[in-house]
N, C-alpha and C positions, 0 to 999 in steps of 0.2 A: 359082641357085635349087635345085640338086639335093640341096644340104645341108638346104636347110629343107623340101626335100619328102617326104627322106630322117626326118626326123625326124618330121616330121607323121604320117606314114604309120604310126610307130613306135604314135606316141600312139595315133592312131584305131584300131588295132587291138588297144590294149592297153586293156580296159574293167574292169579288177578293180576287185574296190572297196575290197578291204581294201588299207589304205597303208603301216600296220605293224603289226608282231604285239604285241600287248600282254602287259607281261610275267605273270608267272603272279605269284599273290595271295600264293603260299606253295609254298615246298620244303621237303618233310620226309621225310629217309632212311627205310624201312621197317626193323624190326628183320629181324637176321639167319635165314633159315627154319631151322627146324628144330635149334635151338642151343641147349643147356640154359641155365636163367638162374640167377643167384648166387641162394644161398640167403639172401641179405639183403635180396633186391628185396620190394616188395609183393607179395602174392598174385596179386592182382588183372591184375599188370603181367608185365614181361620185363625182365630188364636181362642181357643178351647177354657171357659171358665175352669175348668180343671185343672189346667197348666196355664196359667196366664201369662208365663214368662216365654211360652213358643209359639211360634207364628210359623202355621204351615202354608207352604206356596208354592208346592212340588206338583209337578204333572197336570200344570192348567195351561198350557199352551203360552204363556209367556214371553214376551219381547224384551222386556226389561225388568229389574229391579225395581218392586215397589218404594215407596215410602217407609222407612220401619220405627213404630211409633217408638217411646220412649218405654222403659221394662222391660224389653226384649231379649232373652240373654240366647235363645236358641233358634234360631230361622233358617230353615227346609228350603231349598228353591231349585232342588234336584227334578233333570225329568221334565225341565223346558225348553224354550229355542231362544236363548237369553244372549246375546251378542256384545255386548256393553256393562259397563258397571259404573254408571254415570258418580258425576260429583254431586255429595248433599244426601247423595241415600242413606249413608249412615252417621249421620248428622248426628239423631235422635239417639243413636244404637253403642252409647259408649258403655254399656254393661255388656256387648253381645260377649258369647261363650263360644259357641258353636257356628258356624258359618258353613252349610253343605250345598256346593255350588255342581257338583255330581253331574255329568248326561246335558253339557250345553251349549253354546257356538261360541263363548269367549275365548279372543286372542288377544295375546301380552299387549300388545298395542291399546286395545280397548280398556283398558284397567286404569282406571282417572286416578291421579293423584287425592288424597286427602281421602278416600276410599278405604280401603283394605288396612292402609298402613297408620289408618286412625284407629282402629278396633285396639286397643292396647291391653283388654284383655281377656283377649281371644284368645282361646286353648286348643280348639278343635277346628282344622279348614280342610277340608273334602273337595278337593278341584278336581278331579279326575273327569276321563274323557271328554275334555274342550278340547283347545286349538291352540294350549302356549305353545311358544318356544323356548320361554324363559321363564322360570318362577317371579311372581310376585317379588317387589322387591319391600322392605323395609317392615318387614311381616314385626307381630307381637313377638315382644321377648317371651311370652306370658304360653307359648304353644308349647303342649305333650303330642301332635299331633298333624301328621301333615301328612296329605295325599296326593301325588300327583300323577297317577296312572293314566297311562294311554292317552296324553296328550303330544306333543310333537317337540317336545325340548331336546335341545340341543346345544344348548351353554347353561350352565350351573355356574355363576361366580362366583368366588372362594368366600366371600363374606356375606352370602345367603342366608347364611343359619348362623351367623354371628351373635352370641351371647345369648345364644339359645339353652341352657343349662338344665330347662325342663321337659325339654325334648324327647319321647321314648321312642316315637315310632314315627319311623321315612319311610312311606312307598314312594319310588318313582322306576318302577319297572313301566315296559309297554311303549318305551320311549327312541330318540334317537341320541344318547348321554356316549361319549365315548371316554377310554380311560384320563385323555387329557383335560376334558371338558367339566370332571369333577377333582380335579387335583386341589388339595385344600378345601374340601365342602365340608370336611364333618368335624375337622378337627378342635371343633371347641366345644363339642358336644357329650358336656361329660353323663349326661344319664340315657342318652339310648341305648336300647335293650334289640328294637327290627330296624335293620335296614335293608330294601327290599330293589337290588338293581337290579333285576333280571328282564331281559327280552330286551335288552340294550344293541349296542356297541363295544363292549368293553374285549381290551383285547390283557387286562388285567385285574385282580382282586382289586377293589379301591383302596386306594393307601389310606394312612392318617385315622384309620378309623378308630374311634373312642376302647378302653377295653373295659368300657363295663354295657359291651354287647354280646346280646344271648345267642340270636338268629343274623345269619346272611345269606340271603337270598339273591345267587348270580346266575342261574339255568339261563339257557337259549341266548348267550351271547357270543363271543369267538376265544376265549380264553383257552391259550394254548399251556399255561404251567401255574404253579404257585412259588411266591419269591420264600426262599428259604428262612427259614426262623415265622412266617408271617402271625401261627395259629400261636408262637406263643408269647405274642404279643397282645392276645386276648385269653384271657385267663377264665372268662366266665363264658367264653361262646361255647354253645351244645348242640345248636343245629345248624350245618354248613350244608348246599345245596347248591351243587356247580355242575349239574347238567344240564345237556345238550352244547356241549361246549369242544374243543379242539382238542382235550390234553393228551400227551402222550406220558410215554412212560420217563424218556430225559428231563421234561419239562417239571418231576415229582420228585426233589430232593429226599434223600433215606429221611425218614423220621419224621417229615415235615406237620402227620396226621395222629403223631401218636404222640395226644394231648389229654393228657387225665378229664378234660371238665369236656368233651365232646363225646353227645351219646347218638347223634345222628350225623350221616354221612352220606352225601349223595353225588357221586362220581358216575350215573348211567348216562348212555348214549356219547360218551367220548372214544378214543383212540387208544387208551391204557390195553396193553400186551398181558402185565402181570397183577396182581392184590399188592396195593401199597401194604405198608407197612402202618400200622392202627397201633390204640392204647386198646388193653385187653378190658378196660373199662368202657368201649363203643358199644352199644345197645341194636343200633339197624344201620346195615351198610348194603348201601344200593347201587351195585357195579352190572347191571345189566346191558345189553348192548355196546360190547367193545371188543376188544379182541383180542381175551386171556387166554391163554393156552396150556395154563398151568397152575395148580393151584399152591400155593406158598403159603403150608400152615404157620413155618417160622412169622411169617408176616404178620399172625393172627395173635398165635400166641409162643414168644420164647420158650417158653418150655412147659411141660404139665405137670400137677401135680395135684394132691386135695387142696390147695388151697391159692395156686396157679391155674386160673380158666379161662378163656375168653366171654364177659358176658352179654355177647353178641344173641338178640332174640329174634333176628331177622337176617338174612344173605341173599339176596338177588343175585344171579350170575345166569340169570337167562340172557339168550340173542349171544353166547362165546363160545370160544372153539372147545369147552371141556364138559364133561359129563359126570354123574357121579359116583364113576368108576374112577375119577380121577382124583377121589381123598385119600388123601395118605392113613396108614391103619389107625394113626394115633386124634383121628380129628373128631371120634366120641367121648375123647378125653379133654380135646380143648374145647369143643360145640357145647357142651353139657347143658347148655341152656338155651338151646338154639329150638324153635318152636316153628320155625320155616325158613327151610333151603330151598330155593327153588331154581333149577334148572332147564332145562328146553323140554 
C-alpha cells in the first residue's frame, strides 16, 4: 500500500485548478524599434528595412485600411477601430501571406468584394474579435490558418472551407455556431490537425469532421452525449476537451472513449454519475465537477498485471460525491504511473 499512498498524498496536496495552459488566440512579431521604414510603406504604417516584406499597422487608431504597396507578403492591422475593408486595398498586395485583422469593428456586410477573396495566396487570416456573422466568403485555397474567435457568427455555409486541402488549424470558439449551422463545414478538409468550437451553441460533436485531426476543442457549449462509434472515426485524435457541457451518463455509449491514439480527456463540470470506460493508453483525464459516486477501476483498467496498467499521469475527480477511501485495493496496481490524483 505505500505506492498508492505515495501517490494519494501526491494528489491531495496538489489542488490547482488550472490543468493546462490554453494556447494564446494570436502571435504577432512587434515591428523593429526604432528602424527607419521604406519609403514605399503607407504613411500611416512601418515597413522595417529589415523585413521589407511586412507592413506594421496595429494599434494606431485606424478607420480604415491603408493602401498596401506592392512586396507585401505580411500586414499587421490588429488593435484598431477598422469598420470597413474597402475595394482597391489589396490591389497592390497579390503576394500577401499573412493578413491579421485581430481587435476591430468589421461586419460581414462591410467586406467589399474583390478584397479578401483576391488574396489567392494567403495562408494566414486572423479575424478574431470583430463583428461577423458570417465568414468571409471565397477565402484562398492557399490557407493553413484561420481564426475567427469571438465574433458573432451564426451561419457557417457548408462550402466555406471548400477545397481547402491545406488547412490545419479552425478557431471559431466564442461564437453563436449552433450544431445545424456547421453541418457540412469541414468535410473537405483533409489536413487539419485543431479545430476549435468551443463556447458555442452546439448541442452536438460537429459531424463530418476530417480524421486526420489531432485536437477538438467543444468546452462551454450544451452538449448533452457523444454519438456512438464517433472517436473512431478519427484515428489520430489525442486531445478531446468537452467541458462545461450537459453530459450525462446515458448519453456515453460503453466504449465510445476507449480509443488507442487519445492521451487527453476532458469530461469536467458536466452531469457524468460514473468514470467512462477509457483506453488504458489515456495519459490525463479530467472528470472534475460532476456527480460520480463511485469509482470503476474496471473502467480504467480490465485487468492488472506486469504488463496491463493504465498509463493514466493525471485524475481529477475533485467537486464529486467520492473520496479516496473510495479506491478499490487493486488501483496501485493499475495507477502505477499516476503522479496526481486529486480529490476534494
Amino acid at each position: 500500500m505505500f505506492a498508492l499512498g505515495f501517490f494519494l498524498l501526491t494528489g491531495l496536496v496538489c489542488q490547482s485548478l488550472g490543468q493546462y495552459d490554453y494556447y494564446d488566440q494570436y502571435y504577432v512579431p512587434s515591428a523593429p524599434l526604432e528602424e527607419p521604414s521604406s519609403p514605399h510603406c503607407s504613411q500611416e504604417c512601418e515597413c522595417p528595412f529589415s523585413f521589407p516584406t511586412a507592413m506594421y499597422c496595429n494599434g494606431r487608431d485606424l478607420k480604415f485600411i491603408p493602401i498596401v504597396p506592392s512586396g507585401i507578403k505580411y500586414l499587421y492591422l490588429q488593435d484598431n477601430h477598422i469598420e470597413e475593408i474597402k475595394a482597391g486595398v489589396f490591389d497592390n498586395a497579390t503576394d500577401l501571406r499573412w493578413l491579421i485583422l485581430d481587435n476591430n469593428n468589421i461586419t460581414s456586410d462591410k467586406i467589399n468584394g474583390g478584397t479578401i477573396d483576391k488574396l489567392k495566396k494567403l495562408e494566414k487570416l486572423h479575424f478574431s474579435n470583430n463583428r461577423l456573422t458570417k465568414p468571409p466568403s471565397s477565402l484562398s485555397k492557399s490557407l493553413d490558418e484561420l481564426k475567427l474567435i469571438g465574433n458573432q457568427l451564426s451561419s457557417f455555409p457548408a462550402n466555406t472551407l471548400s477545397g481547402m486541402e491545406n488547412l490545419t488549424t479552425l478557431h471559431l470558439s466564442k461564437n453563436k455556431l449552433t450544431t445545424e449551422s456547421i453541418t457540412g463545414a469541414f468535410k473537405s478538409l483533409k489536413s487539419l490537425v485543431l479545430l476549435d468550437v468551443s463556447e458555442n451553441k452546439l448541442k452536438k460533436l460537429p459531424s463530418g469532421v476530417p480524421p486526420s485531426l489531432l485536437m477538438l476543442y467543444a468546452d462551454h457549449n450544451d452538449i448533452d452525449g457523444i454519438p456512438n462509434g464517433y472517436l473512431a472515426k478519427l484515428p489520430a485524435l489525442q486531445y478531446l476537451r468537452v467541458s462545461h457541457n450537459k453530459l450525462v451518463d446515458s448519453g456515453i455509449p460503453a466504449g465510445v472513449f476507449n480509443v488507442s491514439s487519445l492521451l487527453e480527456l476532458d469530461l469536467s463540470f458536466n452531469k457524468l454519475k460514473s468514470i467512462p470506460e477509457i483506453s488504458e493508453s489515456l495519459e490525463h483525464l479530467y472528470l472534475q465537477v460532476n456527480e460520480i459516486n463511485k469509482f470503476d477501476l474496471a473502467n480504467i483498467c480490465k485487468f492488472s498485471s506486469p504488463v496491463n496498467y493504465s498509463r493514466l499521469r493525471t485524475l481529477r475527480l475533485d467537486g464529486n460525491n467520492i473520496t479516496h477511501r473510495s479506491l478499490p485495493d487493486d488501483t496501485a496496481n493499475c495507477l502505477r504511473q499516476a503522479s496526481e490524483i486529486i480529490f476534494d
